[in-house]
C-alpha positions as CSV (number, residue, x, y, z in Angstrom):
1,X,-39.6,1.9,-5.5
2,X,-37.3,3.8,-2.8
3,X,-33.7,4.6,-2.8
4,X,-31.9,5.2,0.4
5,X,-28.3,7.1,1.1
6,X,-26.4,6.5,3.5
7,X,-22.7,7.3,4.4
8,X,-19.0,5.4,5.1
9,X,-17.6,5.9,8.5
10,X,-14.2,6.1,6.3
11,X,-12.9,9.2,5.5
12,X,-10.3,9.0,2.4
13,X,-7.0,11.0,1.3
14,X,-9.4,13.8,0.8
15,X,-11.0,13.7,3.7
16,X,-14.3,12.9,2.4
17,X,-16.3,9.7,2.5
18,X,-17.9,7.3,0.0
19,X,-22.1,7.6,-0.1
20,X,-23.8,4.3,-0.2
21,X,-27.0,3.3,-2.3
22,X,-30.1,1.3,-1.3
23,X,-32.8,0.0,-3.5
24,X,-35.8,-1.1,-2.1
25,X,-38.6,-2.5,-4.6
26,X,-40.9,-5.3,-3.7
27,X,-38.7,-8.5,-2.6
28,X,-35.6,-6.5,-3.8
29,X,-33.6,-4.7,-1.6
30,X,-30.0,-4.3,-2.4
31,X,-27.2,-1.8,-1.2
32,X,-23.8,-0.7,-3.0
33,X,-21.0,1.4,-2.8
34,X,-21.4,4.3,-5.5
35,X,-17.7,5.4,-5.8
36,X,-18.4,8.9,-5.2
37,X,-17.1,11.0,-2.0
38,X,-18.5,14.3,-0.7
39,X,-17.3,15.7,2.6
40,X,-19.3,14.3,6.0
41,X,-19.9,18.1,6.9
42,X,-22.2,18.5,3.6
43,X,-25.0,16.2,4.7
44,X,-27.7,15.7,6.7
45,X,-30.2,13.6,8.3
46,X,-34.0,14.4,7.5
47,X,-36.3,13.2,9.9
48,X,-39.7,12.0,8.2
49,X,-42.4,9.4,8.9
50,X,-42.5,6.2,6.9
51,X,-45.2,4.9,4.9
52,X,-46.4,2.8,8.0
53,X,-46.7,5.9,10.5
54,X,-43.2,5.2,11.9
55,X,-40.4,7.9,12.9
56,X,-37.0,7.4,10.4
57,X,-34.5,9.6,9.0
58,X,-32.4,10.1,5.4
59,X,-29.5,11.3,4.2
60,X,-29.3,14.7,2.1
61,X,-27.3,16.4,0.4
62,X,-26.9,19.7,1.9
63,X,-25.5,22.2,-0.5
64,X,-24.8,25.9,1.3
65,X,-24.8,29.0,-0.8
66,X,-21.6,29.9,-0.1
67,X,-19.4,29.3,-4.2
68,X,-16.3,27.3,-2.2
69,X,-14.6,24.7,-4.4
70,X,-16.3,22.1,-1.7
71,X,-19.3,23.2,-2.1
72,X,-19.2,22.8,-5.6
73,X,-17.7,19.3,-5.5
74,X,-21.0,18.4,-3.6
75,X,-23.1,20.1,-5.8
76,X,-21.5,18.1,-8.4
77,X,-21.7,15.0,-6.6
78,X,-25.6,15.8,-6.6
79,X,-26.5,15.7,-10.0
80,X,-23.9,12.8,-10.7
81,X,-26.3,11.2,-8.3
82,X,-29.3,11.9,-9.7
83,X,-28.3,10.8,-12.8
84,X,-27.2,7.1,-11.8
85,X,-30.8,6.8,-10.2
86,X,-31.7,8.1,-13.4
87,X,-29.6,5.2,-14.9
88,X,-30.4,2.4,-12.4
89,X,-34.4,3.1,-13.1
90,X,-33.6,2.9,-16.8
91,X,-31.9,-0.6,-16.1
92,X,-34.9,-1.6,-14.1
93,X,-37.4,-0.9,-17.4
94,X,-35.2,-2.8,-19.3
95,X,-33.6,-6.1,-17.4
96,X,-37.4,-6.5,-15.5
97,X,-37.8,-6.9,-11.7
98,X,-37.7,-10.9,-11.8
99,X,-34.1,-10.3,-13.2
100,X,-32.7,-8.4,-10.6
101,X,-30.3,-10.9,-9.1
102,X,-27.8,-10.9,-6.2
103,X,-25.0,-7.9,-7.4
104,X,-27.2,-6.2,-9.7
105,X,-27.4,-2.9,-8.3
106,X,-23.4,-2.7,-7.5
107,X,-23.0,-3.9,-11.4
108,X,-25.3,-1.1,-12.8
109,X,-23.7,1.6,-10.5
110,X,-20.0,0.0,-11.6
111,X,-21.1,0.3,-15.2
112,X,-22.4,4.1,-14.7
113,X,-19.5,5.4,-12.7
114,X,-16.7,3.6,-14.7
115,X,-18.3,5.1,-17.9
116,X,-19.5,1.9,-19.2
117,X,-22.8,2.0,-19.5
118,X,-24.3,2.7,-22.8
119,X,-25.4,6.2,-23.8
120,X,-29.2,5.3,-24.1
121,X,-29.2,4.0,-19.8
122,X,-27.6,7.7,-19.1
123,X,-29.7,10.3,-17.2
124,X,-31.9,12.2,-19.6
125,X,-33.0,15.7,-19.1
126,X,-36.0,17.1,-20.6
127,X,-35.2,18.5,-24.1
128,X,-31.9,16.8,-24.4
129,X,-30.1,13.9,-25.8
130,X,-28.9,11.3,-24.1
131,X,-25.9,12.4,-21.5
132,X,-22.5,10.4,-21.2
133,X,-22.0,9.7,-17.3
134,X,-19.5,11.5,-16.1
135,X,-16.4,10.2,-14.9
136,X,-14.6,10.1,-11.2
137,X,-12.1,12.9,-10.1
138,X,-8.1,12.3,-10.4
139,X,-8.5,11.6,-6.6
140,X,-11.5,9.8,-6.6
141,X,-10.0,7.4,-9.3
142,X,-7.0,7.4,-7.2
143,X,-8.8,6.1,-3.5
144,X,-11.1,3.6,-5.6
145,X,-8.2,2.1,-7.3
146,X,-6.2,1.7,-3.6
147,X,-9.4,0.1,-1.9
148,X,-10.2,-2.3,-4.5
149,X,-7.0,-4.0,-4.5
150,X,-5.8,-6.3,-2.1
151,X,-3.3,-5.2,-0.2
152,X,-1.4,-5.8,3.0
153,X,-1.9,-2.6,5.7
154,X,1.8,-1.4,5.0
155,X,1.4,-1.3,1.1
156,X,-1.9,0.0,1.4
157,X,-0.7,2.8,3.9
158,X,2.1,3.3,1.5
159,X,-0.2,3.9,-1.3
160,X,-2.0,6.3,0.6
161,X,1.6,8.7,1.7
162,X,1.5,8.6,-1.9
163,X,-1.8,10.1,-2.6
164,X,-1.8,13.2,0.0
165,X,1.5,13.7,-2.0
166,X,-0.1,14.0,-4.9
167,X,-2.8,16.3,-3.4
168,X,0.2,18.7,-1.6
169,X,1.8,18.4,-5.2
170,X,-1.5,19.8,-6.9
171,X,-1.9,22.3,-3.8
172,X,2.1,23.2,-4.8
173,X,0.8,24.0,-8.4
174,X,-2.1,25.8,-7.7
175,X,0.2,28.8,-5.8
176,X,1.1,29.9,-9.7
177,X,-2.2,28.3,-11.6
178,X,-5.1,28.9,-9.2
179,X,-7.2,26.4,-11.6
180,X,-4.9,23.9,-12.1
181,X,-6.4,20.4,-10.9
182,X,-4.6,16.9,-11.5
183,X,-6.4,15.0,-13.9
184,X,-6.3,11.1,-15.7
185,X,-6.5,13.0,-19.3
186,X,-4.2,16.0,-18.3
187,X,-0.7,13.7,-16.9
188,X,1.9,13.9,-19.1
189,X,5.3,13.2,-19.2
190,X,6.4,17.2,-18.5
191,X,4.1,17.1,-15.9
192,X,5.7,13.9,-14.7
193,X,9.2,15.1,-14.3
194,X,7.9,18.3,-12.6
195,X,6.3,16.0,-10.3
196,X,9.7,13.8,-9.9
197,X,10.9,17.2,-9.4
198,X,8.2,18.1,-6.3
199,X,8.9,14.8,-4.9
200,X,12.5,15.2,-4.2
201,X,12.7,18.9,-3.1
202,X,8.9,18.7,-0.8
203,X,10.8,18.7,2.6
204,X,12.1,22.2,1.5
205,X,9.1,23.3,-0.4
206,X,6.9,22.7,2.4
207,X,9.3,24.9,4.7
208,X,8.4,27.7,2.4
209,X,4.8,27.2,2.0
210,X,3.8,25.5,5.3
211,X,-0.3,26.2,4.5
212,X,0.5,23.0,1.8
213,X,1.4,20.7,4.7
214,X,-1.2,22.2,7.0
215,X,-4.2,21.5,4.4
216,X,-2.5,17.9,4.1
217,X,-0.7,16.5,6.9
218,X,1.5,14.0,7.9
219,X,1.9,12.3,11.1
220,X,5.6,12.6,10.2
221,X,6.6,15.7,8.6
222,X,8.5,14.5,5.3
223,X,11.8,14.3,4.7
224,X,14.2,14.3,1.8
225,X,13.7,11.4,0.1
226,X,16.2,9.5,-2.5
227,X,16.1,8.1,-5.6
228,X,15.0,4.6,-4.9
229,X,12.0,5.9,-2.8
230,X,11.3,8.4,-5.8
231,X,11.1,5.7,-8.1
232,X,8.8,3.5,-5.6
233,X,6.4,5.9,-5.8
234,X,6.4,6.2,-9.5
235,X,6.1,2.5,-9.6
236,X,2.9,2.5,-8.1
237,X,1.4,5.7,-9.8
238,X,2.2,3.6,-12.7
239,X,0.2,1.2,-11.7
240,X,-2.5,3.4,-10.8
241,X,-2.4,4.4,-14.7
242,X,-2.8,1.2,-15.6
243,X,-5.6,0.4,-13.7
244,X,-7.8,3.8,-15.1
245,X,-7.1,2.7,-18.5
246,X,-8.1,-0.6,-18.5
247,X,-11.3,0.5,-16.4
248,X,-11.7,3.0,-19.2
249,X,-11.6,6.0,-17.1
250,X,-9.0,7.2,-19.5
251,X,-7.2,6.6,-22.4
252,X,-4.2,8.3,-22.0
253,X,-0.8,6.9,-20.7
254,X,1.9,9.4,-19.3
255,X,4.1,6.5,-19.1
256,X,4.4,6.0,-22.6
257,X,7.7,8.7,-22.8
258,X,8.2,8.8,-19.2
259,X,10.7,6.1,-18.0
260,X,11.4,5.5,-14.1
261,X,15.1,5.2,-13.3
262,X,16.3,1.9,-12.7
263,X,17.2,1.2,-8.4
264,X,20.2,1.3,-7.7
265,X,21.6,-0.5,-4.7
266,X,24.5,-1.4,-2.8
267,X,26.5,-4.7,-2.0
268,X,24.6,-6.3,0.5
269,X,25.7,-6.4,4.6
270,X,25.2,-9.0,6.6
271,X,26.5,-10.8,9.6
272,X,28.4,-14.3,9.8
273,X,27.3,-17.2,11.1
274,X,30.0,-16.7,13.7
275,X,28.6,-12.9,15.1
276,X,25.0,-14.8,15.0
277,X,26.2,-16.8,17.9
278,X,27.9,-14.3,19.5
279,X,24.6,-12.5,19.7
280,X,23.1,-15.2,20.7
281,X,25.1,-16.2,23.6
282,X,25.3,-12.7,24.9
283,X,23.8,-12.8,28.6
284,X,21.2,-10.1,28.4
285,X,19.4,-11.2,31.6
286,X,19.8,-7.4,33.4
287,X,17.7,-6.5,30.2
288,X,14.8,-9.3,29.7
289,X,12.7,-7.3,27.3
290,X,15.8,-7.3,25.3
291,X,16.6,-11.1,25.4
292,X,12.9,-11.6,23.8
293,X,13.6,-9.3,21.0
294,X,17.2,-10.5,20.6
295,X,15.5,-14.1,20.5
296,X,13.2,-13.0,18.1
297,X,15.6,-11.7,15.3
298,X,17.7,-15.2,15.9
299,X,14.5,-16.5,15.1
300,X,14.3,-14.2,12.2
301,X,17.7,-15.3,11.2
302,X,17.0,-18.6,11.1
303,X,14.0,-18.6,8.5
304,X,15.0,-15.6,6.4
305,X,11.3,-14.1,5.5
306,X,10.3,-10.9,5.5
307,X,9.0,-8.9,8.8
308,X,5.9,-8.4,7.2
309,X,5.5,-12.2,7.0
310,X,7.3,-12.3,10.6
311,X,4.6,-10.8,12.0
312,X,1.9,-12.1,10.6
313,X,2.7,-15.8,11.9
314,X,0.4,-17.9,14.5
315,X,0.7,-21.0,16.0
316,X,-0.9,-22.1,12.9
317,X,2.0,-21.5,10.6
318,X,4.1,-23.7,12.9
319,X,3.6,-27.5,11.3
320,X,5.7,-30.7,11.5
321,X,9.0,-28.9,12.9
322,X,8.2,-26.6,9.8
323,X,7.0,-22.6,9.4
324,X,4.6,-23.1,6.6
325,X,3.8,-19.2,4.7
326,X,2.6,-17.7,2.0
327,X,4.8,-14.7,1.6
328,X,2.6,-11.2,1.7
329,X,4.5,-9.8,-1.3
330,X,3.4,-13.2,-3.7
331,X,0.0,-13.3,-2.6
332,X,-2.2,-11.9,-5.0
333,X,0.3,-12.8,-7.7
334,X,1.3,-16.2,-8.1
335,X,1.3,-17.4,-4.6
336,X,3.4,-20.2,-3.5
337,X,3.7,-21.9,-0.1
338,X,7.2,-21.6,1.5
339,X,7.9,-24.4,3.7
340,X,11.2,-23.7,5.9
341,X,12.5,-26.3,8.2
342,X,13.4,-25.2,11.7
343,X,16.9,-26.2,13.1
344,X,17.6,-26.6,16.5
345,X,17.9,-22.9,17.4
346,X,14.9,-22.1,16.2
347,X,12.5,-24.8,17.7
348,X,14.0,-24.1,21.2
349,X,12.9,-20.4,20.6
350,X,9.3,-21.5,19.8
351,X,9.2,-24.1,22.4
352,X,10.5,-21.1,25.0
353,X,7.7,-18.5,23.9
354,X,5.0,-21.2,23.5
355,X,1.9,-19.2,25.4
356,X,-1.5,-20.6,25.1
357,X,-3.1,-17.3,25.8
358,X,-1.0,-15.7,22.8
359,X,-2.0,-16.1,19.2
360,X,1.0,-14.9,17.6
361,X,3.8,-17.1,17.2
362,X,6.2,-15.2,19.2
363,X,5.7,-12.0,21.4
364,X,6.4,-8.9,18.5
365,X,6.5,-5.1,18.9
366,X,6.1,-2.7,16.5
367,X,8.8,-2.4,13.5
368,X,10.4,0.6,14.8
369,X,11.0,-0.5,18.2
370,X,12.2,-3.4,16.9
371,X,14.6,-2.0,14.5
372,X,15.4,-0.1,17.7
373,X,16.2,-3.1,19.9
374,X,18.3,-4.7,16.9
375,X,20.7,-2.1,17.0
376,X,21.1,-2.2,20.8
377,X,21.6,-5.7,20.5
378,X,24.4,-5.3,18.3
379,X,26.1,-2.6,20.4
380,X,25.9,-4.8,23.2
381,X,26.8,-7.9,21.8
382,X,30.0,-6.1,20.6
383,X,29.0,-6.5,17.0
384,X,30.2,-3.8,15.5
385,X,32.6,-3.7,12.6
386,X,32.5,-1.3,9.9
387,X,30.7,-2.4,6.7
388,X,30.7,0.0,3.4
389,X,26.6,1.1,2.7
390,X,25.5,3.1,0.1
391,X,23.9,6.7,1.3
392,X,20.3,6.7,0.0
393,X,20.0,10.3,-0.6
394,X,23.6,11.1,-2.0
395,X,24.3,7.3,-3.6
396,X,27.8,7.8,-2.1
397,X,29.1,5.1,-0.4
398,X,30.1,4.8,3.2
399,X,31.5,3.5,5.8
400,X,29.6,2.7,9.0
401,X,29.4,0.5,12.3
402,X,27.3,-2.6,11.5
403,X,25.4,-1.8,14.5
404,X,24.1,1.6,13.6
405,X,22.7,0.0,10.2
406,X,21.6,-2.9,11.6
407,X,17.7,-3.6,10.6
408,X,15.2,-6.0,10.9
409,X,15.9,-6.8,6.9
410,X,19.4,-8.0,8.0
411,X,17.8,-11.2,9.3
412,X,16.8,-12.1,5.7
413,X,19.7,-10.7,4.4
414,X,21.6,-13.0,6.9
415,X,19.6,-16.2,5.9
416,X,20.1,-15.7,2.4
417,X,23.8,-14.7,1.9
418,X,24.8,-17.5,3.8
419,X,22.9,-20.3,2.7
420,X,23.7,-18.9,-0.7
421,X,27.6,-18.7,0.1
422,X,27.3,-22.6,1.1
423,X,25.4,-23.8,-1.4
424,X,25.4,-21.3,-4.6
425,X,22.3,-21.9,-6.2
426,X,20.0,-19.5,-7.1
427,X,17.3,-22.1,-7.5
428,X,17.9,-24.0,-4.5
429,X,17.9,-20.7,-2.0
430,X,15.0,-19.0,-3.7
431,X,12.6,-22.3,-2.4
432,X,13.4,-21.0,0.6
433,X,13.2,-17.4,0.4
434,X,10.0,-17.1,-2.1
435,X,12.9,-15.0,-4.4
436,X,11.2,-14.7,-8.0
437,X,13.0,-16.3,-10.5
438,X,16.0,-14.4,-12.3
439,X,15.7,-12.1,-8.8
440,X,18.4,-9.4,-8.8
441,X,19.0,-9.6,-5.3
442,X,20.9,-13.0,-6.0
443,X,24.1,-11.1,-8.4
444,X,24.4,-8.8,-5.5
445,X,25.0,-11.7,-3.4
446,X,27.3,-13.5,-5.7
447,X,29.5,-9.8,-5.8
448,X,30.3,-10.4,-2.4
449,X,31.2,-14.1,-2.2
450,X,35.2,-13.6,-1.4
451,X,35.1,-17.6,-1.0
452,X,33.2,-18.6,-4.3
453,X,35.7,-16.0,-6.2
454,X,38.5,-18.1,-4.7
455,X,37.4,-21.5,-5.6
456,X,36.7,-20.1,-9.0
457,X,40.3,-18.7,-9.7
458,X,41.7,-22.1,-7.7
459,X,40.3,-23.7,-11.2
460,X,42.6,-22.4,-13.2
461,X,45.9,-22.9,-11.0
């Protein structure tokens, strides 16, 4: 019997790496992922010869002298090793080699490092009882919970901004509590509002202790960030709760008394049918790289989805005079199929970008320079009357040039407000937008509807 390590080329919010078990026995030889993460810098390759003369080389677990908190994270990370080996040899004695199947070895390591296994399959030292495994760090928890769920690359990048705030916010604590360390058992809801509290004040926080930052960067350095971001974040740590309790890596719930304000947002701004075409028709042919992106968000007008979805469309989604999708934001929920019939505008703009050498449905840039080219495209177009938005930081409202707002969101906001303002019904619009049921966004269309309020009071004449 022979175990192998070896080591993820992926480096997570803590800038360590996952370790990766091999067992070899007779006919088996199965590899897993071990859910525990040590820093690349605290291993090394051992040269040795094989059973059968031939040069090869493991990985060790290199633990240096020095008593740094790293250090003793790997030394940690040793004897939890040790002990699921322990564990795994254990299962062997008792499931018998002929019963080692296809996922065995990932199942015993799950049920060791989740803290299912029972007590009597736990690592065993001589003169002792049997040992409960011990469980994952806050921040190991934390990157296994964002890398076993499916998620698109935004979400999964936004889950991540989340987690090095979370590792700045314990860095933050630890300037008055050296010892302080986030943990599943140890989040309360005090310790939840202080976090709420971190959150909203880190740009200026970070001014005055720049080493927080410089231990966990950003490629952006963060700025101040309102209430319906605060709460997005929440949302997801939330989740994250959820997740450790029902994989019984804790039993507590700092939700329980906590509650997340509720988003608040403001009436919805759009364009008319009416400035569409003026866009449209505007002769942009002194800027051509413009004309494609102005073609795109007419495009983008005309089937109302989200830009994540935008850009994820091939050839492929294009069936029968139709853009067939499953919306990114349904999938691994209750995924429905969104079938959106193209009007005239929009199947000349296919028919113009068709390129056989191009997989994508049309030619797209990145988000921001597309947001960027949007706003040009406004300015240019002459599209600019004031609309009233609400500030996200203050909640105020204002009043701005549509052009300076204008986003690649306004495209669905656009589809949907005036299809709704034709038609008014929730039901009907929502088969085209992938809207769930009872969807908030649709009252903040219907505050907005001058005409609808009309017809209503004409009832009553």
């Amino acid at each position: 019997m022979a175990y192998e390590l070896s080591i993820s080329k992926k480096v997570n919010i803590t800038g360590r790496s996952e370790l990766q078990l091999r067992l070899r026995l007779g006919k088996v030889d199965q590899q897993a992922s071990t859910h525990l993460f040590v820093n690349p810098q605290h291993v090394r390759w051992e040269h040795y010869l094989s059973s059968k003369g031939r040069k090869s080389k493991r990985l060790v677990l290199s633990i240096a002298r020095l008593k740094t908190p790293e250090v003793q994270h790997t030394a940690e990370i040793k004897e939890s090793l040790e002990r699921m080996i322990a564990h795994i040899d254990n299962c062997i004695l008792v499931d018998g080699i002929e019963n080692i199947t296809k996922g065995w070895l990932s199942k015993k390591i799950d049920e060791f490092t989740m803290g299912q296994a029972v007590a009597n399959t736990g690592a065993v030292k001589k003169g002792s009882g049997p040992r409960k495994p011990k469980s994952p760090s806050f921040f190991e928890a934390y990157n296994t919970f964002v890398e076993s769920r499916e998620l698109s690359i935004g979400r999964r990048r936004h889950f991540n901004v989340i987690g090095r705030v979370l590792q700045r916010y314990e860095l933050y604590r630890q300037l008055l509590q050296p010892k302080f360390k986030l943990t599943l058992d140890g989040m309360d809801d005090a310790m939840l509002h202080d976090l709420e509290d971190y959150i909203k004040n880190e740009h200026q926080l970070l001014k005055m202790f720049p080493q927080i930052i410089q231990a966990v960067p950003e490629s952006r350095t963060p700025a101040e960030r309102g209430q319906n971001t605060v709460n997005g974040y929440f949302k997801k740590i939330k989740t994250f709760f959820f997740w450790a309790i029902k994989k019984n890596l804790t039993t507590n719930d700092p939700f329980k008394e906590y509650k997340i304000s509720q988003d608040v947002y403001g009436t919805p701004y759009y364009i008319t049918i009416e400035e569409r075409h003026k866009i449209e028709q505007t002769d942009l042919s002194h800027r051509p790289a413009l004309a494609v992106q102005r073609d795109i968000f007419v495009f983008h007008c005309c089937v109302g989805c989200r830009v994540s979805d935008l850009k994820r469309m091939t050839k492929d989604n294009f069936i029968n005079g139709e853009i067939h999708y499953i919306a990114r934001k349904t999938q691994t929920g209750h995924p429905v199929t969104l079938k959106i019939p193209l009007n005239e505008t929009a199947l000349n703009i296919i028919e113009r970008y068709t390129d056989p050498n191009r997989k994508s449905l049309l030619p797209f840039i990145s988000d921001q320079k597309y947001n960027e080219a949007i706003k040009e495209i406004f300015t240019i177009a002459g599209v600019t009357r004031n609309v009233v938005v609400r500030n996200s930081l203050t909640g105020e409202e204002e009043i701005r040039p549509i052009n300076e707002v204008a986003s690649s969101h306004m495209a669905r906001r656009t589809f949907t407000g005036i299809i709704y303002s034709v038609f008014k019904d929730q039901a009907l619009v929502s088969e085209l937008t992938g809207h769930a049921p009872g969807s908030r966004a649709f009252a903040r269309y219907r505050e907005i509807d001058h005409k609808m309020k009309q017809e209503m009071v004409d009832v009553i004449k």
